[in-house]
Steps between C-alpha positions, in 0.01 A plus 500: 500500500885541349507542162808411257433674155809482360741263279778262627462494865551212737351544858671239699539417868652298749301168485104474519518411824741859587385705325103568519292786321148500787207701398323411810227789490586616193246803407639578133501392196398134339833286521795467701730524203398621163749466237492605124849572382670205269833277624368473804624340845320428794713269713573366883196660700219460622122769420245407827124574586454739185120640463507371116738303306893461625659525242376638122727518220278636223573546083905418583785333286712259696381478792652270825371417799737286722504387833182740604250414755156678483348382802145647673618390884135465633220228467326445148289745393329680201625828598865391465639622184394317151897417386811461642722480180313677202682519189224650256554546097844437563778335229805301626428408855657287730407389874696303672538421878208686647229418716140615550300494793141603530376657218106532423534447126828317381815504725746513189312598158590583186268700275501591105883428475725350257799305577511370836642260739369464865786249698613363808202691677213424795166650511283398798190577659400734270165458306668425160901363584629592164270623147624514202216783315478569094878423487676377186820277545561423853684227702402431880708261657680376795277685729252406804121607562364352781213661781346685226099471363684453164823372457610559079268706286545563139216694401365748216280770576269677285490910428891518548773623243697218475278169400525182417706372798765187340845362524518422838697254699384377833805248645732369764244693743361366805129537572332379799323493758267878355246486710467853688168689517441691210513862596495692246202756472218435331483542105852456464615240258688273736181525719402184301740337521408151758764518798650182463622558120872352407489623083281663324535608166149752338477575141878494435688352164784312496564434831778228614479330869723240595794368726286643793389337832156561604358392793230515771313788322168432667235614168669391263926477378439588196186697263513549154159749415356754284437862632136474452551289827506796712103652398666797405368683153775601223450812362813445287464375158841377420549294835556128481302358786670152423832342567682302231801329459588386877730294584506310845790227515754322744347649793442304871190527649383419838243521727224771465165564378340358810311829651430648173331892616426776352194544233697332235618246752151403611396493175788236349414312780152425432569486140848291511421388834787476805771486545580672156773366281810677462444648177139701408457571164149723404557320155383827295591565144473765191272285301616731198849366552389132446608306232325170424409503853781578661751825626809490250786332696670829615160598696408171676583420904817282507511311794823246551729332742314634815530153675198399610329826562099478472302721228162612424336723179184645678323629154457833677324650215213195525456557895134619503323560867249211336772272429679554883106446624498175308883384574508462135819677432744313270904458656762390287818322738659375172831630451567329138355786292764755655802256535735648204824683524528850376788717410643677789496853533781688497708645774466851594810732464529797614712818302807543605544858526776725345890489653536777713717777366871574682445599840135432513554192699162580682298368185586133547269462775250498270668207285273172424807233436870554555716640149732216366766726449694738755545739293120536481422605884695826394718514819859628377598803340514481073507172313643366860867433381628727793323277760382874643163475654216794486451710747309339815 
């Protein structure tokens, strides 16, 4: 394992196809790279065949990842590490231009951060192509999962320091064709999750998908559900099982849902029946949160200008082995109750960070958006009226 414990560093190579970290065999320690230092860099290589994760950037400030491949070279397996890019309880975090192959959990995953954008990327045949975990304010777009179990997940977890997963934007991303093996070893998370999965989005608030194509996802394109989906008990008090206040709009869908597997496949099948429709919704609410009836407007499923994508509300919570016995299990394919516009969230920004001082020229690798003024990259001598650069 190499460790980086220390502030403003940028660990850069040649290309992530020239320069390439292999841990074939590797004997010691947990990760390939562990950082925890702040203003971090991690650019233009490539971390293979690491016994854990690839690369683990954990409790930073500012944080990029570009143009990195984390890659395990051999056939899918559950002994391949859980994460390729693992950004954990991080704040200001961008990821742009890197690819994923192989991973047994999620290929590129963000975890308990704030502030995040995830761009131009490709995650494939991993279990999970990209997860976005108990993450406030992020924006996903422009990338490509495809040959994964699960293509987009935005999920919240329970028993984790950062809840209530929300503001996140899923768009411009391609997702198709997920329909690996699921891999991943047993009791995991993603180990429920129905190979053949384009979106899912699990007990997560505020959460905006649109402008995305979604195709040939053989389960199901998209599934809106509750965590109590997964049979697993919550021993935390203050965790919101449901999600509220999604948004899924201006998407193309295609194909899919035709070899629905999985336990949760199987069972939408004989509930929904085959092929299923492009969007699943489990339909469950906080009856507390009800007024007259009905969730306040900010809470309900909006569901608009999707062309002429198909959609079902499977009343999980009313799915009783007597009812499945009977094939009396009520499906709702009406779209009307869910067809209003909502507000859209905002953008993500990231924080710029501070001008480097004279001479420190090395700090603007770290910078989020160009200065608007010259005088602001700090590259001549003084107030630059003598035109006199800094040293180097």
């Amino acid at each position: 394992q190499l460790d980086l414990a220390t502030d403003v560093i940028t660990l850069r190579g040649a290309g992530s196809e020239q320069t390439i970290l292999s841990f074939v065999g590797q004997h010691s320690g947990s990760q390939g790279i562990q950082a925890t230092g702040d203003n971090l860099v991690i650019e233009s290589l490539a971390v293979e065949d690491t016994a854990g994760n690839a690369i683990k950037v954990l409790g930073a400030r500012n944080v990029t990842l570009r143009n990195v491949r984390a890659e395990w070279t051999g056939p899918a397996s559950p002994t391949n590490g859980a994460y390729g890019l693992y950004p954990v309880q991080c704040q200001n975090v961008l990821i742009e231009k890197c690819t994923a192959i192989g991973a047994s959990d999620a290929g590129i995953y963000v975890g308990q951060c704030r502030q995040v954008i995830v761009r131009n990327c490709r995650a494939e045949r991993n279990v999970a192509g990209f997860e976005i975990e108990n993450t406030v304010d992020a924006d996903a777009y422009d990338n490509i999962a495809t040959q994964n179990a699960g293509g987009f997940l935005v999920f919240d977890l329970p028993g984790l320091q950062l809840k209530a997963c929300r503001n996140v934007r899923v768009f411009r991303n391609r997702v198709f064709e997920n329909n690996h093996d699921n891999f991943a070893p047993p009791g995991n998370t993603v180990a429920q999750i129905p190979p053949g999965t384009g979106v899912m989005v699990m007990a997560s608030d505020y959460v905006e998908i649109f402008d995305n194509h979604i195709a040939d996802n053989q389960t199901a394109n998209m599934t809106l559900v509750n965590y109590g989906i997964t049979g697993k008990k919550v021993g935390d008090t203050r965790f919101d099982l449901i999600s509220e206040g999604i948004t899924v709009r201006d998407n193309r869908f295609s194909g899919g849902g035709d070899k629905p597997r999985g336990n949760l496949g199987g069972l939408l099948a004989r509930v929904v029946g085959a092929p299923l429709p492009d969007i699943l919704y489990d339909g469950v609410v906080t009856p507390q949160k009800l007024v007259n009836g009905r969730l306040p407007y900010e809470l309900r499923l909006a569901i608009t200008g999707n062309g002429d994508a198909t959609f079902a509300n499977f009343h999980w919570a009313e799915i009783t082995p007597a009812k499945l016995a009977a094939g009396d299990v009520a499906v709702d394919r009406d779209l009307a109750p869910y067809s209003h516009r909502r507000e859209p969230l905002p953008r993500v920004q990231l924080a710029e960070h501070a001008p480097p001082t004279s001479g420190d020229l090395g700090a603007t690798a770290i910078y989020r958006a160009a200065p608007q003024q010259l005088s602001e990259w700090g590259l001549f001598k003084g107030d630059g009226s003598t035109q006199e650069p800094v040293d180097g």
